[in-house]
C-alpha positions in Angstrom: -1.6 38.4 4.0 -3.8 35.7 4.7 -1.6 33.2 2.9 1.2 34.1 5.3 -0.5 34.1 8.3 -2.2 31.0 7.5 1.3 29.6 6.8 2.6 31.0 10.3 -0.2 29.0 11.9 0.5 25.7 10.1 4.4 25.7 11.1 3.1 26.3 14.5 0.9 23.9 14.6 3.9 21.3 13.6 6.2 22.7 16.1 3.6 22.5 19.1 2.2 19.0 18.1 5.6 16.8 16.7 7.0 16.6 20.1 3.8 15.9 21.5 3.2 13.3 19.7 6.8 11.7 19.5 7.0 11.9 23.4 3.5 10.6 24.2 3.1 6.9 23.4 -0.6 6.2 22.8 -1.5 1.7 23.1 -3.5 1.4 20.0 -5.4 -1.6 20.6 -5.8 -2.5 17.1 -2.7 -1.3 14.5 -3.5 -1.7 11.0 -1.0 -1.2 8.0 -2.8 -1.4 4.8 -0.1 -2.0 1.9 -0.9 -1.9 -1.8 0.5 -0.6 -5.1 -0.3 3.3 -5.9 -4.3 3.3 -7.7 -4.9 0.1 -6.1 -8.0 1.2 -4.1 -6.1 1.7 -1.1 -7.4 4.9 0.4 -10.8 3.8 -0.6 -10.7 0.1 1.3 -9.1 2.2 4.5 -11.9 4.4 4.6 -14.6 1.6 4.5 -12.2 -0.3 6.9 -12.5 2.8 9.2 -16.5 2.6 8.3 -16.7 3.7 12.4 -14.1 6.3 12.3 -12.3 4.8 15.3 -9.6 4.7 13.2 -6.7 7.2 13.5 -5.7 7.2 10.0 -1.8 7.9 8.2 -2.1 9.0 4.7 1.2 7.4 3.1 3.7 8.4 6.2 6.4 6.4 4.1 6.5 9.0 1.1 9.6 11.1 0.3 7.5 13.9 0.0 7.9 14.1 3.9 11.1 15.6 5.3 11.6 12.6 7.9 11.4 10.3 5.1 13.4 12.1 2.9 16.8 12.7 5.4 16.4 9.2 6.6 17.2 7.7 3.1 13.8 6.5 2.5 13.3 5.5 -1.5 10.4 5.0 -3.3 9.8 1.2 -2.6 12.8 0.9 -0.2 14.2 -2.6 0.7 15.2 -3.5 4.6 17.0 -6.6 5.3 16.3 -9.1 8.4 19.6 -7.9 10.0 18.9 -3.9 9.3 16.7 -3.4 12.8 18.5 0.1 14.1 19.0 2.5 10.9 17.4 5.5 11.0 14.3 4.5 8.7 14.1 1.4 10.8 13.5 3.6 14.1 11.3 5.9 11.8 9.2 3.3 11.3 8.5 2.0 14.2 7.4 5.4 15.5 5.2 5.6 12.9 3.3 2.6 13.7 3.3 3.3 17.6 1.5 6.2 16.6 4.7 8.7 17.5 4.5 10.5 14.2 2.9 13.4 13.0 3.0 15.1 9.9 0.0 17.2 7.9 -0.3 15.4 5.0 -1.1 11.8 6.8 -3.2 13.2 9.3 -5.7 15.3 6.3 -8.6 12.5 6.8 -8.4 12.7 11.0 -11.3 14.6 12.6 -9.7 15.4 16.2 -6.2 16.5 16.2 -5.7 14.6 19.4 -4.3 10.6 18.8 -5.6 9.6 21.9 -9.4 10.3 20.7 -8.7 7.2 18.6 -9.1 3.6 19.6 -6.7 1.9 16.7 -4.3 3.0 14.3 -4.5 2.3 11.1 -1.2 3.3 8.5 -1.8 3.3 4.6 1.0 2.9 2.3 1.9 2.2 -1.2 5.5 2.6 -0.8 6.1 0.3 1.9 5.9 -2.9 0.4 9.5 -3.9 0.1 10.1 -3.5 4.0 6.8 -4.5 5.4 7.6 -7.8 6.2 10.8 -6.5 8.4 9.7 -4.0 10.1 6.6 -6.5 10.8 9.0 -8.9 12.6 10.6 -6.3 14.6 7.4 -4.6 15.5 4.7 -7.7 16.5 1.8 -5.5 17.5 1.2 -4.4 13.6 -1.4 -7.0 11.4 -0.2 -6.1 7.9 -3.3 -6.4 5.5 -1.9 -6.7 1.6 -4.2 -5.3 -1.1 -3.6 -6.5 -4.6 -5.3 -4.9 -7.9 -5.4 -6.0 -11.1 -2.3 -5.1 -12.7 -3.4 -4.1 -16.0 -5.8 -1.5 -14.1 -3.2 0.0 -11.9 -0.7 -0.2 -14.8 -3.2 1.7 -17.2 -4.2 4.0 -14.1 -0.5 4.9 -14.0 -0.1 5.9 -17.8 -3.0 8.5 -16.9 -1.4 10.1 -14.4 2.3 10.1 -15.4 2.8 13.9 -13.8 2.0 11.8 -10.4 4.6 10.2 -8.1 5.4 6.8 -9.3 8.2 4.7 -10.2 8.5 4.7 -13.7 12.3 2.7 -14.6 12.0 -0.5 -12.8 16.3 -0.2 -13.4 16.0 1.6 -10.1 15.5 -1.3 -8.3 18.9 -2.3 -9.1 20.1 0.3 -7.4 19.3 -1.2 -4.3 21.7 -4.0 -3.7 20.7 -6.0 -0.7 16.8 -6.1 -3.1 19.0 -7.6 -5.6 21.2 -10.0 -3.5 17.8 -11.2 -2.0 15.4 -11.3 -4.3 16.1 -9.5 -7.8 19.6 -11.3 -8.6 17.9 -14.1 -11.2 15.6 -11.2 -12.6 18.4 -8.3 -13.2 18.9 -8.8 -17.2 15.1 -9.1 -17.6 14.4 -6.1 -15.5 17.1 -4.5 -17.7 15.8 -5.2 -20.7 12.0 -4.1 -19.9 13.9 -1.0 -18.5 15.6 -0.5 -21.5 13.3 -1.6 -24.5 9.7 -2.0 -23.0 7.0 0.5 -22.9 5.3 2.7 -19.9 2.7 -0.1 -19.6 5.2 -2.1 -19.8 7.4 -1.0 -17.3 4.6 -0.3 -14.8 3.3 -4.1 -15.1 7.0 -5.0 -13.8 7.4 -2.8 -11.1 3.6 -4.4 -10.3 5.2 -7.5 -10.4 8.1 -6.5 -8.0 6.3 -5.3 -5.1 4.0 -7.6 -5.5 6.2 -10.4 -5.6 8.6 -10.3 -2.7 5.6 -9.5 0.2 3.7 -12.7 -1.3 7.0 -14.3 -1.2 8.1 -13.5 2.4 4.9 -13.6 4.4 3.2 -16.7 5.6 0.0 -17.5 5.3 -0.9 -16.6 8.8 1.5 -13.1 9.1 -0.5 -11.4 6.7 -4.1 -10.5 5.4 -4.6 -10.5 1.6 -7.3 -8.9 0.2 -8.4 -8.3 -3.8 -9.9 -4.7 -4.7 -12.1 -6.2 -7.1 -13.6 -8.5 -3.9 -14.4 -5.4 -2.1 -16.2 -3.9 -5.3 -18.7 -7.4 -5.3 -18.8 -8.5 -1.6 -17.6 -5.6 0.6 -19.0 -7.5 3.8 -17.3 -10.3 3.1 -13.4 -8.3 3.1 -14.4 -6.3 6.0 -15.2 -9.7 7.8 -11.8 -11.5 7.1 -10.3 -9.1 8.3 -12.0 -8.3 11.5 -11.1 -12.3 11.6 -7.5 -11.5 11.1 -6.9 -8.4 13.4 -9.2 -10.3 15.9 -12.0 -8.0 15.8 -14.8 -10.7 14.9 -16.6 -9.6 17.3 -17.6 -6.2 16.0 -21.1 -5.8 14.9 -22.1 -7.3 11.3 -22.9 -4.4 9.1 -23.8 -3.7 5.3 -20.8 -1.8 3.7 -22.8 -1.4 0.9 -25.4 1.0 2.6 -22.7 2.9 3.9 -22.0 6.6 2.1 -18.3 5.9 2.0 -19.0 2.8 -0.7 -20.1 4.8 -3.1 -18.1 8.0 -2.7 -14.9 8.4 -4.4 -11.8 8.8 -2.4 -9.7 11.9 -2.4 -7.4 10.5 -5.1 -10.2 9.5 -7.0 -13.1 11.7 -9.1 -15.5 8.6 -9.4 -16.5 5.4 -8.3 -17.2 3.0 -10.6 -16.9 -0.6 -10.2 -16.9 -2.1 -13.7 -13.6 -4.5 -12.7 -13.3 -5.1 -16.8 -13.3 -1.5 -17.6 -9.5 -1.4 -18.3 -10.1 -4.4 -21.7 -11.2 -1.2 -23.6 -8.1 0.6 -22.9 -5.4 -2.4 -24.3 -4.2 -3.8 -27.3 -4.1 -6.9 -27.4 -0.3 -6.8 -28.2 -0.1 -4.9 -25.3 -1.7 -7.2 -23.3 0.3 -10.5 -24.4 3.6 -8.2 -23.6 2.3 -7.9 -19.8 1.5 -11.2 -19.9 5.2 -12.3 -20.9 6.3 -10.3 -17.6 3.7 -11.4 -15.5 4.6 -15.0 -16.5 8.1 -14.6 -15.7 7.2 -13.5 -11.8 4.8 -16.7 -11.6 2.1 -13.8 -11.3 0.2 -14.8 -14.7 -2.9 -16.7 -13.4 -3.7 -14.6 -10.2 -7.1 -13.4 -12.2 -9.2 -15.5 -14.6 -10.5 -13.9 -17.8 -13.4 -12.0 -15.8 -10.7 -10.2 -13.8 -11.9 -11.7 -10.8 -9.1 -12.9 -8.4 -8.3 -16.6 -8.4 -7.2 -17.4 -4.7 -6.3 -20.7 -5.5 -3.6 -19.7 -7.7 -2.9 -17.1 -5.2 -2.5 -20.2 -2.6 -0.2 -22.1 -5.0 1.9 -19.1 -5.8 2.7 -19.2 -2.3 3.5 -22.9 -1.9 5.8 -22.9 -4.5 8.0 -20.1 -3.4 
């Protein structure tokens, strides 16, 4: 009985608030859209982002899990073209990121259930990465801010939690054919053979690759914020800072991330916090490492981190010159 009537109270919940929130436009003055790969840190760097809680945060609005996602054709890593700006998951989006949007799941980390108790916005995503850079043209108010993790981490983070909600045949990506007219054509037989003959890790490393690839590929240097997870683990302050510097918030008082209880405490899609960046050496072969290596090598993705596993951003910076 309680079940139900908790239930009954939810959907009315939804059915009072939705049109609330659709029909009244709140003007974030800061809108934030942190984009990553899934176990990439990314709900942990939004929360210490959001260190002052004048955040209003969305959990992963871009997840097919969500029925407005689901009936507008959203797919897991979904592709928009320059020329797609009025399709139903093009208007979608920019509801989202006006703030027009709710849903229960993205709203689970929000104290006040009114949007207008917030001063910014802040949208986390790990499925977004194939249209950020779109939906970023057509919508100038958003500073996207790019997270990257080590792939072999993510990729071995992945293999641990196969039940969860990943790609796992980087084939699908195929499927899509204005990703492959634009980006994937000179890739399609090597995609199909990792599809075909390559291993989970394997498999995970290229997708990685993929989504990782095109964003560095379209942005400029001064459209987008990239930041490394395994920065944030050694010089917190330091992320925070740049960008504060990008979103134009510089002038926000200087803190110590590091003293703050959200450093240390796991996220909700986390059970610890550890911050041993090498961690994932003891879980690879070294077969299986020279295999990722091969694919990361083929996206010109090979020397983003030195042997430490700390991020090189001058190979970062050349990656981007040369595309």
């Amino acid at each position: 009985m309680k079940n139900i009537f908790r239930k009954v109270k939810k959907l009315l919940k939804i059915l009072f608030i939705k049109p609330i929130y659709r029909l009244y436009k709140v003007k974030y003055v800061h809108t934030i859209w942190l984009l990553g790969s899934g176990r990439s840190g990314t709900t942990w760097i939004a929360s210490l982002i959001n260190y002052d809680e004048t955040y209003r945060e969305l959990f992963e609005p871009f997840h097919i899990v969500l029925p407005e996602l689901k009936f507008s054709g959203f797919t897991k890593h979904h592709y928009l073209k320059a020329d797609a700006e009025h399709g139903k998951i093009q208007k979608l989006a920019k509801r989202i990121l006006n703030g027009q949007f709710y849903s229960p799941r993205p709203e689970a980390s929000n104290t006040y259930i009114w949007q207008s108790k917030y001063k910014n916005l802040l949208v986390k995503d790990v499925f977004a990465n194939l249209l950020a850079y779109n939906v970023c043209k057509w919508n100038n108010h958003i500073k996207p801010i790019f997270l990257i993790r080590n792939p072999y981490a993510v990729a071995l983070s992945k293999c641990s939690k196969k039940d969860w909600y990943w790609m796992t045949d980087p084939k699908d990506f195929l499927a899509q054919d204005n990703l492959v007219q634009d980006f994937l054509k000179p890739h399609v037989d090597y995609i199909n053979e990792i599809s075909d003959d390559g291993t989970y890790l394997d498999k995970q490393i290229l997708i990685w690759s993929v989504i990782n690839f095109i964003p560095l590929t379209q942005f400029a240097e001064d459209e987008i914020c990239i930041t490394f997870y395994e920065d944030w683990t050694i010089d917190p302050n330091a992320e925070l800072l740049r960008i504060q510097h990008f979103i134009d918030q510089s002038s926000s008082p200087v803190i110590d991330i590091k003293a703050s209880p959200k450093f240390s405490r796991p996220s909700k899609t986390t059970a610890t916090k550890k911050f041993d960046i090498t961690s994932w050496k003891s879980e690879i072969s070294k077969e299986q490492l020279a295999s990722g290596n091969k694919i990361l090598e083929h996206f010109g993705l090979h020397m983003l981190y030195d042997e430490a596993s700390i991020p090189r951003r001058t190979a970062l910076v050349n990656f981007r010159s040369n595309r």
